[in-house]
C-alpha positions as CSV (number, residue, x, y, z in Angstrom):
1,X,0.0,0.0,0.0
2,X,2.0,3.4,-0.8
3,X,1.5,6.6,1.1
4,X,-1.6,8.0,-1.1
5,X,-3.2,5.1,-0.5
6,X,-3.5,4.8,2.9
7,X,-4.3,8.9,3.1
8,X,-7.3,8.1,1.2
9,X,-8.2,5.3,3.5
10,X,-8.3,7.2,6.5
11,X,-9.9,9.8,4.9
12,X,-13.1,7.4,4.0
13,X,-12.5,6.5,7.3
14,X,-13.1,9.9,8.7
15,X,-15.5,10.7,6.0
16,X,-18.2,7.9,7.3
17,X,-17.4,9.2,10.8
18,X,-19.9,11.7,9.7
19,X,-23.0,9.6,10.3
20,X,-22.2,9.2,13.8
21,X,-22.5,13.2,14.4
22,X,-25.7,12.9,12.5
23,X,-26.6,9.9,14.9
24,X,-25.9,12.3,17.4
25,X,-27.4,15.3,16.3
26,X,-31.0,13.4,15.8
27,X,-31.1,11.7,19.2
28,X,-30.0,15.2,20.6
29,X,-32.8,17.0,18.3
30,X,-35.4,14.0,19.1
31,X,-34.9,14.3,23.1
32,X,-35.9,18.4,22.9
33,X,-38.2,17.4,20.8
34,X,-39.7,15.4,23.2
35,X,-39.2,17.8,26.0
36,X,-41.1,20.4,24.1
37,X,-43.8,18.5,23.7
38,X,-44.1,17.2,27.2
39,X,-44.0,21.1,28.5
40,X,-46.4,22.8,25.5
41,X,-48.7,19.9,24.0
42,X,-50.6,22.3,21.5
43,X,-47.5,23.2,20.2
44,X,-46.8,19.6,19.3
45,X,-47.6,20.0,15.9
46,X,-45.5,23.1,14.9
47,X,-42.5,21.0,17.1
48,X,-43.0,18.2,15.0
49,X,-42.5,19.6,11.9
50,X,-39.4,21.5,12.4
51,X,-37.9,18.6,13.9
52,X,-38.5,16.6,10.7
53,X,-37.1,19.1,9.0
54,X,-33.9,19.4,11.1
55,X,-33.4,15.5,11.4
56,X,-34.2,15.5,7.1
57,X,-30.7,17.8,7.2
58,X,-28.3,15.8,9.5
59,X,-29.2,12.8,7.5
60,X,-28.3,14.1,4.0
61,X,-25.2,15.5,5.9
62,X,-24.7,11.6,6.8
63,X,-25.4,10.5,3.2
64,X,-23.1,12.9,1.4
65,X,-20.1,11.6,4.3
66,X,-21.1,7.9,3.2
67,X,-21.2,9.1,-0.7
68,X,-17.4,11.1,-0.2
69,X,-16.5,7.5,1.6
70,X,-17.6,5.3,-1.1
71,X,-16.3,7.6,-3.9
72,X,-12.8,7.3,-1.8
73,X,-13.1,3.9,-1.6
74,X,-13.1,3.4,-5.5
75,X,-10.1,5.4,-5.9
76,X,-7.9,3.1,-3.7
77,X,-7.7,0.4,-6.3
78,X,-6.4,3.3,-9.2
């Protein structure tokens, strides 16, 4: 394995760390979530949505990690 190599396998490495902020980032999101709603149930609806919204974001932020990962991946073997 030369040197370029084995940068671009730690940097696929690093670059699927990114679902475990967005893992993070939802459970985080999901717990106020759930706070908010426990404190102001007729706002449950308006909560809801934006935290859809919010947990919609961190997972495309996961997906493009995994995408930059994969695309790494297939330039190991070049």
């Amino acid at each position: 394995m030369t040197i370029v190599s084995g940068l671009i396998a730690i940097g696929a490495g690093l670059a699927a760390l990114v679902g475990l902020g967005a893992g993070i980032s939802i459970g985080g999101a999901t717990g106020k979530a759930v706070e908010s709603v426990s404190r102001q149930p007729e706002a449950s609806g308006k909560i809801t949505t934006v935290l859809i919204l919010g947990c919609a974001l961190a997972e495309a932020t996961a997906i493009y990690g995994l995408l930059v990962a994969i695309m790494l991946m297939g330039k190991m073997g070049q």
